[in-house]
Each structure stands twice: as structure tokens, then as C-alpha cells.
C-alpha positions in Angstrom: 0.0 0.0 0.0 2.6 2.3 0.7 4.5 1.5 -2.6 1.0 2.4 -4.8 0.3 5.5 -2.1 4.2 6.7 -2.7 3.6 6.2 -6.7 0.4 8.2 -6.6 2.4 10.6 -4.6 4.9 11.0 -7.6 2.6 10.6 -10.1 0.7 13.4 -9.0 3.7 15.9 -8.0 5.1 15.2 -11.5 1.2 16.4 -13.2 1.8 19.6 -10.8 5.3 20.2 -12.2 3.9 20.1 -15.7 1.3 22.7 -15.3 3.5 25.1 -13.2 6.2 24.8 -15.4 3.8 25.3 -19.2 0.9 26.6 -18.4 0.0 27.0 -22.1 0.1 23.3 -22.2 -1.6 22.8 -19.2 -4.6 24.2 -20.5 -4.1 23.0 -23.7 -6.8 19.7 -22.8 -4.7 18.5 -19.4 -7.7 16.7 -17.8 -7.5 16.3 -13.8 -11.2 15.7 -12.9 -10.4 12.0 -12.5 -7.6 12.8 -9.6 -8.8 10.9 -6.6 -9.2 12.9 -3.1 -9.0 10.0 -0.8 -6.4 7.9 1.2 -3.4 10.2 1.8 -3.1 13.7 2.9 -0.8 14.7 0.7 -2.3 13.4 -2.1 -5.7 15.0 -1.3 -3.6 18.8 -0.7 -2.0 18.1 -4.4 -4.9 16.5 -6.4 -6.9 19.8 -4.8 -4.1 22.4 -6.1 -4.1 20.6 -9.5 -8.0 20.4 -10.0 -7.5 24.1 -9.2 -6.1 25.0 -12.2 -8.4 22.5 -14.1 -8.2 23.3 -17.7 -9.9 20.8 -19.5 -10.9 20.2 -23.2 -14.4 19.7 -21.2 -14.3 22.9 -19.2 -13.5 24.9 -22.0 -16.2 23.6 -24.1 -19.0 24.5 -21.4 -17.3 27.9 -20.9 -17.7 28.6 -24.8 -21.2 27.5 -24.8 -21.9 29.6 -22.2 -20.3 32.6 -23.5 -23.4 35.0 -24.8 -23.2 35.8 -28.6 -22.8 39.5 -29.7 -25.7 41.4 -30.2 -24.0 42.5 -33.7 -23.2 39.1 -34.7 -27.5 38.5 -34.0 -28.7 41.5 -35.4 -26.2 42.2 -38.8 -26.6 45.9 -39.5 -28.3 46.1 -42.9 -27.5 47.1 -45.8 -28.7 50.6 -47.4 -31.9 50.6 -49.2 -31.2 52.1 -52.8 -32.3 55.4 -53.5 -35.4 56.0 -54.8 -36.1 56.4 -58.9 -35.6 60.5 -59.8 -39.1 62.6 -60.2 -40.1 64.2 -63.2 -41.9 66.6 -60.9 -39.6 67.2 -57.7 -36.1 67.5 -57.4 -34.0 65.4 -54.9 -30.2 65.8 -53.8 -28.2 63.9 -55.8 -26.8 60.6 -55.1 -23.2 60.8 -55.7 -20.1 59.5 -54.8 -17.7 60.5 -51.6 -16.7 64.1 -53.2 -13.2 65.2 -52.8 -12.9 68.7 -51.7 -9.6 70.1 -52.2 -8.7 73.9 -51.5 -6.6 75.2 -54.4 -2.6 76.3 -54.5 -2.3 80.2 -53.7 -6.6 80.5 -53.8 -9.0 81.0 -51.4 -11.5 78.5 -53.7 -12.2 75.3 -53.0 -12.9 72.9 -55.4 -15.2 70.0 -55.4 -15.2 66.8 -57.6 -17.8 64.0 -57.4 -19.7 61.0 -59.9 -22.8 60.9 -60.6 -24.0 58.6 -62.8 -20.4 57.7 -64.3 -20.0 61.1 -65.0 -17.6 63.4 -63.0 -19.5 67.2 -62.2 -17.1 69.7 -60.2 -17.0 73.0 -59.5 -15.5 75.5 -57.2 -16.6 78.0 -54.2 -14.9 79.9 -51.3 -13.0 77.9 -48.8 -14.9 79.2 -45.7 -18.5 77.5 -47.0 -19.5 75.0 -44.5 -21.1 72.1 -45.9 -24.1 71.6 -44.3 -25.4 67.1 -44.0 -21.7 66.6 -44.2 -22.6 62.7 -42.5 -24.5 62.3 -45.8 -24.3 62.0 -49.3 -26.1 65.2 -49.9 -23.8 68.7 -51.3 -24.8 71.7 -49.2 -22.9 74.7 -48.4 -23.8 77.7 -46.5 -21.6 81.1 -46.6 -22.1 81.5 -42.5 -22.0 85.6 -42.9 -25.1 85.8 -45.1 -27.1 82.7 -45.5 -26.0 82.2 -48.8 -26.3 78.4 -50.2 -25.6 76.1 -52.8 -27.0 72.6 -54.1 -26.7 70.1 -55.7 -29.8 68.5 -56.8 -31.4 66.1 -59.7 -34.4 65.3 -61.6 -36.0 63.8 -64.5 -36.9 64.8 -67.8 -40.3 64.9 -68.5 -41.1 62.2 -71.1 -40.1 63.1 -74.8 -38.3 65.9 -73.6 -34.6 67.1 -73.6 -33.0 70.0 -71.3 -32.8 72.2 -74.7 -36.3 71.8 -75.3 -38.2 71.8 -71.5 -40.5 74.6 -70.8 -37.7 76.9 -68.4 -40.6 77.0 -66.2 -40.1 73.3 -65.3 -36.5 74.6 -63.7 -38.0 76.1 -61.0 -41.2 73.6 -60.7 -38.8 70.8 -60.4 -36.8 72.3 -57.4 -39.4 73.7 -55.4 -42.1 71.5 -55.9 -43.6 70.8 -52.1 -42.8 66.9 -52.8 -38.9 67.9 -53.2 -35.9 67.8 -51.2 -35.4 71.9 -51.2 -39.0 72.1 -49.4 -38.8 69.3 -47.2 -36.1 71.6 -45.4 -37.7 74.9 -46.0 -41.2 76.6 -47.0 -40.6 77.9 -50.1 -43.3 80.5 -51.4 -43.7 81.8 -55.3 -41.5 80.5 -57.3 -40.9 81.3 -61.0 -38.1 81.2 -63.6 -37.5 84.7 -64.4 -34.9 83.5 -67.1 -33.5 80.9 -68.7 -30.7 80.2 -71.5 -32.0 78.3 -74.7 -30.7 75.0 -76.1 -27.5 73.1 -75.8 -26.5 69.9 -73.5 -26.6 72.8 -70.5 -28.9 75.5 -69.5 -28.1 78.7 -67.0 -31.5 80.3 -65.4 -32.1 82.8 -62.8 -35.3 81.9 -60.6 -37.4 83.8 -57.9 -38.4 82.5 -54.6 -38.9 83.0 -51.3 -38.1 81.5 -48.0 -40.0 81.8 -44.6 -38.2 80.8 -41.6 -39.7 79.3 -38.5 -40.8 82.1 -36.9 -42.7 83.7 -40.0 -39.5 86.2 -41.3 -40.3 85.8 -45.2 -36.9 86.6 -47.3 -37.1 87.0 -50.9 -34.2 85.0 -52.8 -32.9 85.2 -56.2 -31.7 81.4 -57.7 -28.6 81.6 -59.7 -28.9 77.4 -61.8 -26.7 75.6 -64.5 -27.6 72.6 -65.5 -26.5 69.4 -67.5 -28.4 66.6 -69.0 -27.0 63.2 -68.2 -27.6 59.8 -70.1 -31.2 58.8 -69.5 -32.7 61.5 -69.3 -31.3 62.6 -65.8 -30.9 66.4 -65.1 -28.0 67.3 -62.3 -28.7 71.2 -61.7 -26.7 73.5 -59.4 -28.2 76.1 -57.4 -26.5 79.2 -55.3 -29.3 80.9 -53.8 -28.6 84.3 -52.3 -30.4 87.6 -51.7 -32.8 88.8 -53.3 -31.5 93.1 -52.5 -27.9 91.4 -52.8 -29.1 89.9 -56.4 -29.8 93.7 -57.6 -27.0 95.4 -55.9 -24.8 93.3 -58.3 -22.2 93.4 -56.0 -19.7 90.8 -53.9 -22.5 88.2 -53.2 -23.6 88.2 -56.6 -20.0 88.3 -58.0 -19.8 85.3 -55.6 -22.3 82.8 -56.8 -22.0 84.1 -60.2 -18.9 82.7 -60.2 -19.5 79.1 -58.6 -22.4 78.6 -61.2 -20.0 79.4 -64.0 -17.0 76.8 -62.5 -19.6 73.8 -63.1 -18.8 71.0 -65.1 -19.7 67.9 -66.0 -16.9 65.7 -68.0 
């Protein structure tokens, strides 16, 4: 008895060395549940230590299937719905890619180049415009000392007709139709096309509108627009809206979006 006590002894001491001295492989699948914890003292202190540090194949198992899953692994964020098919009648933003905004060498323009469609539009404004929806795919820009904005928006020919041959009152219909993106953001009250270039694959206009903010204050607003048709029958229009006395005065703010409406292209 003492022999088999004394090679239980060793046997056990020697399983304690192992573990000690590689962890990594003690819990690599060592399994010491069957250790018994009778007969000798000092065989009952060790086989307790070792079942201590128990690092089973077994024990593993039931501590992985315990383990709760991730709430993102259950519920997989989904992907984006496709935006919906362009209006004839209202104008939405336009669904573009990221744009890359780059400020010019020894300017204080910005300019600001984007797809849409397969088609790269760009055009360039003053540095110090905020963009406005930046966490979205929308292009708006505000010049913070005036209210000042631009847009990009885009709409669908009517059926059987091209940009060259479209009523110019349809420019102004299209963006501020109630249904639209522009008025979804802002009451918009009589607008009209005052005027409008004729033919080609583009189209400048000057429209009329005006805004009323939340508390009543109607401003009147004079639409500086170029526009481009794209394949099938899309329209991709930019819009600097500013104000209306600023429009008449002819002066800096008018200079100003005069001149962002003139840098658009589409290539």
C-alpha cells in the first residue's frame, strides 16, 4: 500500500510540475477531474491544487457554450436601401459618390469633384462654406456671414423631352415642388423662372423664390442654376441661392455665386 500511495504521490507531483512549469500546455486539454481525493493527505492537498487550475478540453467547451453571442453578430446591421427612382416633378439631392474637396494652391476656392452617374461634375466656391449634412451623401454649403447656399440637386426629364427643349418654367417647378428635397427643409413660397438660357446639352436660369423661416420672417431670394443633361434623361442642376437686394446690388454676393455657377462641369 505504501508502494502504490508513494507512486500516486509521484505521479501526482510530476502532473503539478507540468502545469507550473507550461501553463499553455496545461490548458491545452490536461484533464485532472479524475484525480482521486481520498487515502493520503498529501495526495488529497496536491490532487486539490491541480484540480485548481483545471483546464480541460471539457471545461473549455462548457465555458464557450456559455459565453453569450454579440448582439452585432444576432442582429447584422443592414445594408442601405437604394435610392429611390428620380421625379419628373420634384427635385431630390443627388446621389453621388464621396466628393473630394480640395482647396486650391495660392486660392481662397475650394474645389469640389464627385460621380454621378459615371460622369464626374465639379465645381469650385470659397473655402470658408460649411457644408451643411456633411454625414451624408447630400452637397450643401452655407456662406455662415449671409445665409448664402448652394446645391446640388437632380431630376428627371419629363417624357419626350430634352434639357434644350423643356419649358424653363419646369427649372423652377422641379426644385421647389412641395414633394422635393429643397422644401422638405424649408417653405418655399412663389417660385418662377425669371430667365433661362436656350438650347445646348446645358442650361443657366435665374429663378425667384422666397423662403419663410420658423418664426414667420419671409426673405425674398434670387436662384442663380446651370444645368447638364446626363444619359437617360437625368438632369444634375446647381443652385447658389442668395439675396434677393444682394441679387440687384450686383455686387460681392452676386459676383460670388455668379462665379460658382460658371466653375460647373460635368466631363
Amino acid at each position: 500500500a505504501a508502494n502504490i500511495n508513494r507512486r500516486q504521490i509521484l505521479t501526482a507531483a510530476g502532473t503539478t510540475f507540468a502545469i507550473i512549469a507550461s501553463p499553455d500546455s496545461a490548458f491545452a486539454g490536461i484533464d485532472v477531474s479524475g484525480l482521486p481525493l481520498e487515502g493520503n493527505d498529501a495526495l488529497n492537498d496536491l490532487a486539490r491544487e491541480v484540480r485548481a487550475l483545471d483546464g480541460s478540453a471539457a471545461a473549455r467547451v462548457n465555458s464557450l457554450s456559455t459565453t453569450p453571442t454579440p448582439a452585432a453578430a444576432l442582429n447584422p446591421t443592414p445594408a442601405p436601401s437604394p435610392p429611390p427612382p428620380l421625379s419628373s416633378s420634384a427635385a431630390s439631392y443627388t446621389v453621388c459618390s464621396q466628393p473630394l474637396i480640395k482647396s486650391q494652391p495660392f486660392s481662397t476656392l475650394t474645389r469640389l469633384s464627385t460621380f454621378v452617374s459615371n460622369q464626374q461634375a465639379s465645381f469650385t466656391f470659397p473655402s470658408d462654406w460649411l457644408r451643411l449634412n456633411g454625414a451624408t451623401s447630400h452637397i450643401t454649403f452655407v456662406d455662415q456671414r449671409n445665409g448664402d447656399k448652394l446645391y446640388l440637386f437632380s431630376a428627371r426629364l419629363p417624357e419626350g423631352e430634352s434639357l434644350s427643349t423643356v419649358n424653363k418654367s419646369w427649372l423652377s417647378k422641379t426644385l421647389f415642388d412641395p414633394q422635393g428635397d429643397f422644401a422638405k427643409y424649408q417653405a418655399v413660397e412663389d417660385p418662377a423662372t425669371l430667365s433661362a438660357t436656350e438650347g445646348g446639352p446645358s442650361r443657366s436660369a435665374v429663378l425667384k423664390y422666397a423662403t419663410v423661416t420658423a418664426n414667420g420672417l419671409r426673405v425674398e431670394r434670387r436662384g442663380l442654376l446651370k444645368a447638364f443633361e446626363l444619359p437617360k434623361g437625368e438632369v444634375l442642376m446647381l443652385l447658389v441661392g442668395i439675396n434677393a437686394v444682394a441679387y440687384k446690388k450686383k455686387e460681392g454676393q452676386f459676383e460670388t455665386a455668379s462665379s460658382i455657377v460658371e466653375s460647373f462641369r460635368v466631363d
